[in-house]
N, C-alpha and C positions, 0 to 999 in steps of 0.2 A: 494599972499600967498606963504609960505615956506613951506617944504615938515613939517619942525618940527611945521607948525599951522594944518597939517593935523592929527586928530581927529584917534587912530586906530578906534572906530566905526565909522567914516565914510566910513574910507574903508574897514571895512567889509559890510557895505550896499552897498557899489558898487560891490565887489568882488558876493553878493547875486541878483543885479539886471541887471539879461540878456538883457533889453531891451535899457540899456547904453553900451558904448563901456568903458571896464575898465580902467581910467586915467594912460599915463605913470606915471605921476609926483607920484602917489600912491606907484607904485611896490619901491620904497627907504622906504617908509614907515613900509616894509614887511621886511629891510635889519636888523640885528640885533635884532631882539626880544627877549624879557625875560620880566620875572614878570608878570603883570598880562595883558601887551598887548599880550606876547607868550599865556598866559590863554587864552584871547580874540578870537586871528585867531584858536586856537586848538579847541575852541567849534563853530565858523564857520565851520571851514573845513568840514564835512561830509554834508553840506547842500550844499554848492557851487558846481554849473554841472560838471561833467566829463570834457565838451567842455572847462571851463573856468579854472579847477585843472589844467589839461595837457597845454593849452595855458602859463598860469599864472608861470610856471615850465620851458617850453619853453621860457617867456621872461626872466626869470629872471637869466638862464643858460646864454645865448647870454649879459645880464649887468652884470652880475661878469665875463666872461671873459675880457671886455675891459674896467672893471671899479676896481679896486684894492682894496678898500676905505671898498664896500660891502661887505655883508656876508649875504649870506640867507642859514646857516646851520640850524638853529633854523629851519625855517619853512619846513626845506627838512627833520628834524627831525619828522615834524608832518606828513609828506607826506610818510613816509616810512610806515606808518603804514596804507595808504588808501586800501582801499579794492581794486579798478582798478589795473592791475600790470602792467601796461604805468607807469601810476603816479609813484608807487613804483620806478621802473627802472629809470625814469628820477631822479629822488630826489638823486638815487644812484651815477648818475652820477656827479650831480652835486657837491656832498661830494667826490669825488677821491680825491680833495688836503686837503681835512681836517684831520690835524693830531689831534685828539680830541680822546681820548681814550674811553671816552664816546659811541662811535659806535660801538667800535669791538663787542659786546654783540648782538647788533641790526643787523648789518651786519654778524657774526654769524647763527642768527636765522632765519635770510632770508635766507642766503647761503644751510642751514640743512634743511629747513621746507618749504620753500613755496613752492607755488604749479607751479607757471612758471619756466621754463626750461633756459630764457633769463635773467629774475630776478634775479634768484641765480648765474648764472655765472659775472653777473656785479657786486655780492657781494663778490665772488672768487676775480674779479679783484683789485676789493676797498679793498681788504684786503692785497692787498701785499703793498700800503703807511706805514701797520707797520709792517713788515717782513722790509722793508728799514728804518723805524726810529731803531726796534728793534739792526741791524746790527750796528746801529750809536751809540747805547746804550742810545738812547732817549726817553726808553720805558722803561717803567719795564720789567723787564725779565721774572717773571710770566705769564704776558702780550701776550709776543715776544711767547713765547714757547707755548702759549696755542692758538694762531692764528698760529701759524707754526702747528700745531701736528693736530689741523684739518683740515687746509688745506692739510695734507697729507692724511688723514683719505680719504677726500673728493676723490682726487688724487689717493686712491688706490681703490674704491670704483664702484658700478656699476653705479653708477652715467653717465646723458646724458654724450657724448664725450666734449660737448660747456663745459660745469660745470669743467669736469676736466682739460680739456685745461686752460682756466681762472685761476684755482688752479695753474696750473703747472706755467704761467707766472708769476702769487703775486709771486710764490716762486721764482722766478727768484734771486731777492734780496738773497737769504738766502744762507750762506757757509755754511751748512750741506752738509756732503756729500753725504746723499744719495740724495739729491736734485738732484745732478749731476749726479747721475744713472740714476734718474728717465732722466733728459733731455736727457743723452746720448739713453734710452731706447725710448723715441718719435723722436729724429733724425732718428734713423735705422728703425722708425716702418714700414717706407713705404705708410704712406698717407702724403699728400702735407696738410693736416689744421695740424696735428701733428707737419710736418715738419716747418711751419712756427710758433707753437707755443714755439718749442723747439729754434729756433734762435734767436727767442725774448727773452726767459729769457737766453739764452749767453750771449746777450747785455746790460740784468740788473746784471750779473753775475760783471762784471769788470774784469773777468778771461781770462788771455790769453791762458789759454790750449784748449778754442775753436778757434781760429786761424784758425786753417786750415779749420775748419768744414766753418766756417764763408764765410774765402774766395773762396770754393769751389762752396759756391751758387751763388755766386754775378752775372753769368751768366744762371743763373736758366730758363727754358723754362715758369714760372710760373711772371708772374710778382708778385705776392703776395709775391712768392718767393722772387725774387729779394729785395723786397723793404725792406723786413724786415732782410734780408743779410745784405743791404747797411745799413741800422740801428742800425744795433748790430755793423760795420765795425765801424762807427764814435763812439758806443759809448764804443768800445773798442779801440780807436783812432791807428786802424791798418794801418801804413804808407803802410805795402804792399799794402792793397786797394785803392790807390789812380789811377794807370791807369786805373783801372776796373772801380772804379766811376768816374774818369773823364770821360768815354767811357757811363756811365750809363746817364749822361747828356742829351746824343740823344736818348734814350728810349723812344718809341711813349706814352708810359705813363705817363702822365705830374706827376702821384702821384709817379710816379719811380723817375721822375726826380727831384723833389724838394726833396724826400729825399736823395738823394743823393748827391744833393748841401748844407743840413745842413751835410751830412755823411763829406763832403769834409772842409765846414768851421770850423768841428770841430778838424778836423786831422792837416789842413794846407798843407803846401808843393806848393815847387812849380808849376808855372803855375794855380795856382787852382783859385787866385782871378780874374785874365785873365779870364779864362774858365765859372767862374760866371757872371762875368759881361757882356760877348756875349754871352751869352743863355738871359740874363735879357732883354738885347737889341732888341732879336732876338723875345722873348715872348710878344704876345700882348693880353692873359688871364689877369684879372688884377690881380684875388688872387695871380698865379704862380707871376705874376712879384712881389708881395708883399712879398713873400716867401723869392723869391731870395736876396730882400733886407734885410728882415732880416737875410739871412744866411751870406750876407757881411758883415751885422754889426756884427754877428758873430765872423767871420773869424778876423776881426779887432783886438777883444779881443782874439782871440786863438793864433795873429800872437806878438801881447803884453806879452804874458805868457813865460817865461824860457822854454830852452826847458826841458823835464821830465828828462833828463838821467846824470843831474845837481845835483839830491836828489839819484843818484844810488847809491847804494854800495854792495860790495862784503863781503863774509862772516867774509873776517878776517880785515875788514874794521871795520864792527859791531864789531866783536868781541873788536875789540881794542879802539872801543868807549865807550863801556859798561864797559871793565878793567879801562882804567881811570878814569869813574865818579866813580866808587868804591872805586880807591885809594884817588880821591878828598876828597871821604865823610869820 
């Protein structure tokens, strides 16, 4: 039997009978819904156990990351609205890459309204994918500006500290400039969750006026610190950081040290494929050595790329390309 001879009411009778173990082959069945199978699992849903919502969430997070093919937005649609706020959160998470415009309303009214403190900061976070479409101009602008202006709302607001942290990273994306006060404003606050919330959105910024802020932490007493330095360092591709994170490699924190080997495969330079591939040698974790590989195939495609200072140009560079297409036209 194929997944497309499964029946959605059959598997909503499994997804309702605890005393089976619910079929994997099922959960593809759950992948894309609309019409009246999405009808179907919507009027299931509230009868299916807690233990079997959140499992059911849990597997199907773990097959869309290593299955491409899938989509279980639909049904994390029907899950955002479960009463449990596990279930909620998870559903959240599992939507971070959905650009579907469709949510900002629902992610929205979780972020403003519910009642967990964790829920609505992972809807802070899920809202900055359009704060980054909007910047692309893949959004309406409508759109772009009414998830930017609550998330600052949020941001300025007495809201828990998690909530507005979350806020401030979505905003990370956003060239407003008060965006950038506000981040310069949690750098200098003086707490280490601020201070690593604020390095993360430098590194969705693409702004190099954090630079210095950046490389100053990359030896940070905190490793949380550290990691999210060396993260912002790769994905502001700061050739200064590269001793620092090549040095960050022996970091007793295996989670310091993979980031810092994607930090490094994305910058390049030398010695660095060296330095990857004896740590990868050296690592016998299997995730960590997973990592490393993919930060080599990384570094493969980063050491393929021109280098950037190919596309520079100086002011009267531009200028003198813009006069000519004028006279052209």
């Amino acid at each position: 039997m194929t997944n497309e001879d499964i029946s959605i009411h059959e598997v909503s009778r499994a997804l309702l009978d605890d005393t089976q173990t619910f079929p994997p082959r099922y959960l593809y069945r759950l992948s894309g819904l609309e019409g009246e199978e999405f009808e179907a699992i919507k009027a299931t849903w509230p009868q299916i156990s807690l233990q079997r919502r959140r499992a059911l969430l849990e597997d199907t997070e773990t097959l869309q990351e290593t299955n491409y093919v899938v989509s279980f937005d639909k049904l994390c649609e029907i899950a955002l609205q479960d009463e449990d706020s596990g279930v909620r959160t998870l559903a959240i998470q599992i939507l971070w890459e959905s650009e579907d415009p469709a949510l900002i309303p629902q992610f929205l009214d979780i972020l403003e309204n519910d009642t967990e403190t964790e829920t609505r900061a992972q809807a802070a976070f899920a809202l900055g994918r359009f704060v980054y479409l909007g910047e692309l101009e893949e959004l309406a602008e409508d759109k772009f500006h009414q998830v930017e202006a609550r998330l600052l709302d949020v941001l300025n607001s007495e809201a828990h500290p998690l909530i507005r942290r979350r806020a401030l990273e979505a905003l990370g994306f956003s060239s407003r400039e008060t965006v950038a006060d506000h981040v310069a404003e949690a750098y200098e606050y003086g707490d280490e969750d601020w201070l690593a919330s604020a390095l993360f959105a430098m590194g969705r910024s693409g702004a190099s006026r954090w630079k210095p802020e950046v490389l100053d932490n990359l030896n940070h007493e905190s490793s949380r610190v550290k990691l999210e330095a060396a993260k912002a360092a790769g994905e502001l591709y700061l050739e200064e950081a590269v001793p620092e994170l090549l040095g960050l490699l022996e970091d007793l924190d295996a989670e310091v040290r993979v980031v810092a080997a994607w930090a490094l495969s994305e910058i390049g330079g030398d010695d660095v494929r060296e330095a990857l591939e004896a740590l990868q040698e050296e690592t016998t974790d299997e995730a960590e050595h997973e990592a490393l590989e993919n930060a080599l195939d990384n570094l493969a495609f980063t050491e393929d790329m021109p280098p950037l200072d190919i596309f520079d140009f100086d002011e009267d560079d531009l200028e003198d390309m813009i006069n000519y297409n004028i006279e052209e036209e």
